[in-house]
LUMFITI-626224 format. One record per residue (C-alpha): residue in one letter; x, y, z. Coordinates in steps of 0.5 Angstrom, whole numbers, padded with zeros to 4 digits, always signed. Each point is the difference from the previous one (the first is absolute). Layout:
% residues N
AXYZ;...
END
This chain:
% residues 82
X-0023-0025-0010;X+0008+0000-0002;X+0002+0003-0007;X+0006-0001-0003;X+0001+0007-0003;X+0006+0002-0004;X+0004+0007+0000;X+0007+0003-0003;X+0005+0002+0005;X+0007+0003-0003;X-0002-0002-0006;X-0001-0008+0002;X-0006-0003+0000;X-0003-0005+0006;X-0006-0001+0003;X-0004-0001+0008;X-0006-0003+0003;X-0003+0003+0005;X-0007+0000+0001;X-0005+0006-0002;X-0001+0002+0008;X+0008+0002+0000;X+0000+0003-0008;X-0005+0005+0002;X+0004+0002+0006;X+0007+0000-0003;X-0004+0004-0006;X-0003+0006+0005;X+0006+0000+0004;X+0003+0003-0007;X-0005+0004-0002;X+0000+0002+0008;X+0007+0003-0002;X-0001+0002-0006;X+0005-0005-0004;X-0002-0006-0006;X-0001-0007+0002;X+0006-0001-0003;X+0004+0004+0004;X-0003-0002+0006;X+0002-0008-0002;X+0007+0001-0001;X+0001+0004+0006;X-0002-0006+0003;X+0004-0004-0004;X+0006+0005+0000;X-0001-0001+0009;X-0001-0007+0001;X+0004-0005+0003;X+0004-0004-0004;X-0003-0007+0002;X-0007+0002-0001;X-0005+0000-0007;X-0003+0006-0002;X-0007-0003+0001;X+0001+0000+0008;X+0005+0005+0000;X-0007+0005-0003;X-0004-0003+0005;X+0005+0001+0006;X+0000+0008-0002;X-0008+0000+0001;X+0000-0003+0006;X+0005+0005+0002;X-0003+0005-0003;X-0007-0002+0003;X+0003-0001+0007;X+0004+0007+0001;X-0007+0003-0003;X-0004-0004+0006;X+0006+0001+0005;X-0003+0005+0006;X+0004+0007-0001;X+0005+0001+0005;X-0001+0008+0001;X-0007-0001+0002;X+0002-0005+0004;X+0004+0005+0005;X-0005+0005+0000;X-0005+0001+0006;X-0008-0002-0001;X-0005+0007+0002;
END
C-alpha cells in the first residue's frame, strides 16, 4: 500500500509516498549505516535529479542500493575455482 508520510528536511516540512515495501528497505538501509531515517531521506534529497520527486527519486535509491547488493562481486569473478 502507499502511504503519504511527512518529513522536515532543512527545516521545511514535505511529504513522499512510497509504499511500505520501499519504507522498510529505505529504513534498514539507515539503520545499516548507522544514520536517522531522516538523514538518509535528505541525503537522497540533497542528491537527486532536479527533475525527479522525492517519492521515485527514494524508490530509485533502493532499486540501486538493491541491485549493486545483487550484483555478483567482481573479485570473485577473477579467482580460479578448486
Amino acid at each position: 500500500m502507499i502511504r503519504k508520510r511527512s518529513i522536515t528536511l532543512r527545516g521545511h516540512r514535505t511529504s513522499f509516498s512510497v509504499e511500505d515495501e520501499f519504507l522498510a528497505e529505505l529504513q534498514e538501509m539507515a539503520t545499516a549505516r548507522g544514520i536517522s531515517f531522516a538523514a538518509l531521506i535528505a541525503e537522497v534529497d540533497e542528491n537527486r535529479a532536479t527533475s525527479a520527486n522525492l517519492s521515485s527519486a527514494l524508490r530509485l535509491y533502493v532499486l540501486a542500493y538493491l541491485r549493486k547488493a545483487a550484483a555478483p562481486d567482481a573479485s570473485d569473478a577473477s579467482r580460479s575455482p578448486g
